[in-house]
C-alpha positions in Angstrom: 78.6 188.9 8.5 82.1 186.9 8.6 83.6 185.3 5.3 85.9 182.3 5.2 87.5 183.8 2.7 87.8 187.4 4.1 90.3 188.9 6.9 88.1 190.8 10.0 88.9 193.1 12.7 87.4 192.6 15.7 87.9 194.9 18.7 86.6 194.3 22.1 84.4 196.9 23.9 83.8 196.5 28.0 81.2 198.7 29.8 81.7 201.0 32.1 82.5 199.7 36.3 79.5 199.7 38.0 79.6 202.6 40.3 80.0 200.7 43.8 83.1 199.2 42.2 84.4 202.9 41.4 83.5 204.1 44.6 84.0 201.8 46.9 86.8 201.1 49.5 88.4 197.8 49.7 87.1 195.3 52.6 89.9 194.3 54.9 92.2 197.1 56.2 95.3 196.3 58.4 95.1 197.6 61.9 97.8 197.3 64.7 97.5 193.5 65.4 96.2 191.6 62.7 93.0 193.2 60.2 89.9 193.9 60.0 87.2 192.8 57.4 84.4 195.0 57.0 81.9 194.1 54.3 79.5 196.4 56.2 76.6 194.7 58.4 79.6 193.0 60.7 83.0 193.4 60.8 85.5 191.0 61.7 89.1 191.7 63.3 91.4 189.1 63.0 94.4 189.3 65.1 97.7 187.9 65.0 98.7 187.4 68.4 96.2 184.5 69.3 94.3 182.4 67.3 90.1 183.4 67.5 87.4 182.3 65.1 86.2 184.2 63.9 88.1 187.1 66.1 86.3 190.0 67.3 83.1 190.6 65.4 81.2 194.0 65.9 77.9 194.4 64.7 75.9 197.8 63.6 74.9 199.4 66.6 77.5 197.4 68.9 80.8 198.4 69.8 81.6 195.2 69.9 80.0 191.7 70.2 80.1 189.9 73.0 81.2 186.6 71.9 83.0 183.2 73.5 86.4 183.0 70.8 85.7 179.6 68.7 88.5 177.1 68.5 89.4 174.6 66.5 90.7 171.5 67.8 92.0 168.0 66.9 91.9 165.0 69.1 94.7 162.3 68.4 93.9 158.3 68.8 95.8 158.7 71.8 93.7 161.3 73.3 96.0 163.9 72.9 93.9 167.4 72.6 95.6 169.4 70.0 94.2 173.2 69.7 94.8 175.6 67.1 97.6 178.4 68.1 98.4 181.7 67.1 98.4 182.3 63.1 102.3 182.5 62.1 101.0 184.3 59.1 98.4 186.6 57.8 98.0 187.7 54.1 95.2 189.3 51.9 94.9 187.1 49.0 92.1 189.5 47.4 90.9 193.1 49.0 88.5 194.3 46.2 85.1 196.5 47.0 83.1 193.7 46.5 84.9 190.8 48.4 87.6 190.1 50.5 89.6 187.3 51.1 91.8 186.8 54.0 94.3 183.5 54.5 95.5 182.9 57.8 97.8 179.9 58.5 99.1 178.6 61.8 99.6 175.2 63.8 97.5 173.0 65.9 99.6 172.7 69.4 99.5 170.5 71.6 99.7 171.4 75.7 103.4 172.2 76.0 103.1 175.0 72.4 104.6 172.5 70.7 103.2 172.4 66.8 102.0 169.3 65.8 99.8 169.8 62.7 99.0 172.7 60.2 95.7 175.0 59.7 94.6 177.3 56.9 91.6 179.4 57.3 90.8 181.4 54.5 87.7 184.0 55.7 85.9 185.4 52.3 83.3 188.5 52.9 81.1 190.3 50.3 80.4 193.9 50.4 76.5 194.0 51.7 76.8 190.8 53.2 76.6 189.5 56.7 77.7 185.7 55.7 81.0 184.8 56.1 83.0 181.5 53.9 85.4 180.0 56.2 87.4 177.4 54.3 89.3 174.9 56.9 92.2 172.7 55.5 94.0 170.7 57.9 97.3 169.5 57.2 99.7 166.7 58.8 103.2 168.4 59.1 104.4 166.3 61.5 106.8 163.8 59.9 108.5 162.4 63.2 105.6 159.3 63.1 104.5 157.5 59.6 101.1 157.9 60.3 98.6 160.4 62.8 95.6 158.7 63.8 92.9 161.5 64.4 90.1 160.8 66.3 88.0 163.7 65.8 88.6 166.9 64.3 86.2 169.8 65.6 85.9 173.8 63.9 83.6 176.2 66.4 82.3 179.0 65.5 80.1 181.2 67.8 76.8 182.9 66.4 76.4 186.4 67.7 72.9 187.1 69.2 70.9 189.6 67.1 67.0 188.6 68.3 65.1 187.0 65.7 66.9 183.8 64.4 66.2 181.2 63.1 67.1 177.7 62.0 66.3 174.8 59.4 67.8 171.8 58.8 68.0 170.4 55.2 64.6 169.1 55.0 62.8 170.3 57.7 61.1 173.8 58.8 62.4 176.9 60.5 62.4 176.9 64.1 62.9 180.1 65.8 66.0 179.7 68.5 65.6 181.2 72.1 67.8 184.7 72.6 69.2 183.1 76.0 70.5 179.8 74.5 74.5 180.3 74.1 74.8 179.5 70.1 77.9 178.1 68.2 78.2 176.1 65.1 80.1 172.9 65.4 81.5 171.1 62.3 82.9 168.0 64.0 85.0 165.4 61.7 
C-alpha cells in the first residue's frame, strides 16, 4: 500500500533470460561475399556481388536449393526495363538469437549499369522459423527529370519445392499445388 503523503522505494526486479536466449548463437554470420541468415529450417546467403532474392537458400537435408534468383524490376512509362543491381551496401541492423535483421540497399539500373532509382530490402528471420519478412522500399533518386512515371513495379520471389504445399487465397480453401509447377511469388505494383 502507497500513501500520498509518504516517500516509497521501488526497485525493479527482471527474470532470468530464457535459456535459448543464453544459449543461442546469433542468426546471420558474415561469410566471404555477403552473409548468411540461418534461423535453422532454411538458410539464406545473401551476397554482395549481385543482386538475388532471396540469394541462395539451402534447406535441411539439401546442400543447396535449386532455385531460379528472383528480381525485382521497374518498368518506366516509356518502357524502359529497369532491374535491380548489385547491393552497394550490406549491414546487420539486428543479429540476436531470436531474430535477425539484414538491410541491403542498392539501385535499380537500367541496360547500360547506369542507376536510375534506389532499393532497400530489409530480410527479417526468426530463430525456428522458416518465414521470411522481406520489406521492399523503392525510392526515386534520380533528380535529372521532375517527375518518373512508373508503369509497373514487380518484386519475385521464388518458392523452393519441399512436396506437400499448399495455397489459400484470402477467403477461399487450400489447394494443394503440383511439385512440377515452377513456383514464384509475384507482388506486382
Amino acid at each position: 500500500t502507497t500513501h500520498a503523503d509518504r516517500a516509497a522505494q521501488y526497485a525493479l526486479v527482471t527474470a532470468a533470460e530464457p535459456p535459448l536466449a543464453q544459449n543461442a548463437e546469433p542468426l546471420i554470420r558474415r561469410t566471404a561475399d555477403g552473409f548468411r541468415l540461418d534461423p535453422g529450417p532454411l538458410a539464406i546467403h545473401v551476397c554482395r556481388d549481385a543482386f538475388a532474392l532471396p540469394g541462395r537458400v539451402t534447406l535441411p537435408g539439401d546442400d543447396q536449393a535449386a532455385l531460379n534468383p528472383g528480381h525485382a524490376q521497374i518498368v518506366l512509362a516509356d518502357g524502359t526495363v529497369l532491374r535491380a543491381g548489385a547491393p552497394e551496401r550490406l549491414r546487420i541492423e539486428t543479429n540476436g538469437p531470436l531474430r535477425g535483421v539484414i538491410r541491403v540497399e542498392g539501385h535499380y539500373v537500367d541496360d547500360k549499369h547506369q542507376p536510375r532509382m534506389a532499393y532497400r530490402l530489409r530480410l527479417t528471420v526468426y530463430r525456428g522459423r522458416a518465414d521470411v519478412r522481406v520489406q521492399w522500399t523503392i525510392g526515386n533518386d534520380h533528380t535529372a527529370d521532375m517527375l518518373t512515371e512508373v508503369s509497373s513495379a514487380s518484386l519475385r520471389i521464388p518458392i523452393p519445392q519441399a512436396g506437400g504445399i499448399t495455397a489459400a487465397l484470402a477467403h477461399g480453401g487450400e489447394t494443394e499445388i503440383s511439385e512440377n509447377a515452377a513456383l514464384e511469388l509475384l507482388q506486382d505494383y
